[in-house]
N, C-alpha and C positions, 0 to 999 in steps of 0.2 A: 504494500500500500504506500501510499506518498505520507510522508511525514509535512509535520508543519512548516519545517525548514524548505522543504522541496516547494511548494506549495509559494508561499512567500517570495522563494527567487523567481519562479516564473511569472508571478504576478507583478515583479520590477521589472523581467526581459521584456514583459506584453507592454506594458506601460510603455516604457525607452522604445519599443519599436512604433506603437502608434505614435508615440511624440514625433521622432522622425519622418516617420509618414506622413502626417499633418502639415512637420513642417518642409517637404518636398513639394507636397501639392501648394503649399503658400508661394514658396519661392519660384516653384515653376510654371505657375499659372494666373495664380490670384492675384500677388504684387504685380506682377508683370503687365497685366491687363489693367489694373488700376493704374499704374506710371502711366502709362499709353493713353487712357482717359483725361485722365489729370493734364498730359500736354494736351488734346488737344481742345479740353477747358481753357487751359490757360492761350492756345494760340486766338481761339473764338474770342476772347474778352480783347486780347490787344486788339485784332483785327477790328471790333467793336467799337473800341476809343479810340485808335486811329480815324476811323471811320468820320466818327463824332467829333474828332477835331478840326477833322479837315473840313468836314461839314461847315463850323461855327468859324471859319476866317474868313474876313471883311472881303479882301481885293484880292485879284489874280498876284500882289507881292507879298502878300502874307502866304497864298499856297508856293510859291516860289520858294520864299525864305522856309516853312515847313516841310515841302519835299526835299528841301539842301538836306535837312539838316536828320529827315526819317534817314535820307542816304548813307550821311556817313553815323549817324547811331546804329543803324540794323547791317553795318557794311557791305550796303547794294551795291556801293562804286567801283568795286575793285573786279580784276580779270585776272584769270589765270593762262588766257587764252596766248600762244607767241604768235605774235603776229611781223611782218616785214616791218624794217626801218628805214626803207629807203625815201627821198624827200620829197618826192608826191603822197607815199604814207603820213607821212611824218604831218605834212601840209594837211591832209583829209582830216585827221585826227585833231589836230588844231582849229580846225573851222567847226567842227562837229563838237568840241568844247565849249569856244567862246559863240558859235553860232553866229545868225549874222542879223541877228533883232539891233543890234545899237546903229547899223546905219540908220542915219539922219537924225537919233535924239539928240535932241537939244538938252532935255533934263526942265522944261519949261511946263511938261505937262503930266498929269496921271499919266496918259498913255507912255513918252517917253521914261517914266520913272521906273514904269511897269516891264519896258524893253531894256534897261540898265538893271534891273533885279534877275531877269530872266538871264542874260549874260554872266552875270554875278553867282548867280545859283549853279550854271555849267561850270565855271571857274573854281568853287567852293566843291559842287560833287566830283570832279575830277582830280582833287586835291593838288591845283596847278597855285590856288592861294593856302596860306597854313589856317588851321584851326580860329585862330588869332587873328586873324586877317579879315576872315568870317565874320568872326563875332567883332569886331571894330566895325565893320561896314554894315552890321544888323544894327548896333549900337546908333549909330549917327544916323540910321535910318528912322529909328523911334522918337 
């Protein structure tokens, strides 16, 4: 027959193995599928306030100055892509920077202030000005 002592170990090996068991299926399912929720709680909410932010600015230079700036926080700007250096490249990539919205502002009107912010935004997302450079020329825009 089984003694008390027999009886008693098996009842910790049962234990220790359901424990482990339990904690297998947690780790390889249950957390897992909760993390995975959780990001994509968390991506819907930014996506939400961004949303709502962009929604709630005044003029085309406030989206200007907030798309600079989603760019380089969420780092859109950047490529990993190689591409040619030769000086019609070189040239393509430059115009496609600074764009070519500042011919003829004078700086005299919304509209022209609105084609100097949108130059300024390609310059600032291309990180062709620093951080610092950015924020000086948001600054004196307020």
């Amino acid at each position: 027959m089984f003694s008390h002592l027999s009886l008693a170990a098996s009842a910790v090996v049962g234990g220790i193995l359901v424990f482990i068991g339990t904690q297998t299926v947690n780790a390889l399912w249950i957390i897992l599928g909760a993390r995975e929720e959780g990001r994509k709680l968390e991506r819907a909410e930014l996506d939400s306030a961004t949303n709502k932010a962009i929604g709630e600015l005044r003029d085309e230079a406030d989206r200007a100055r907030f798309n600079r700036r989603l760019c380089i926080e969420r780092a859109g700007c950047t490529s990993t892509q190689q591409v040619s250096a030769s000086k019609d490249r070189l040239n393509q990539a430059a115009r496609a920077v600074v764009g070519t919205a500042l011919i003829g502002a004078q700086g005299a009107t919304p509209a022209d202030q609105d084609k100097i912010e949108e130059t300024v935004a390609g310059l600032c997302g291309a990180r062709a000005w620093t951080q610092s450079e950015c924020a000086r020329h948001d600054a004196a825009q307020q």
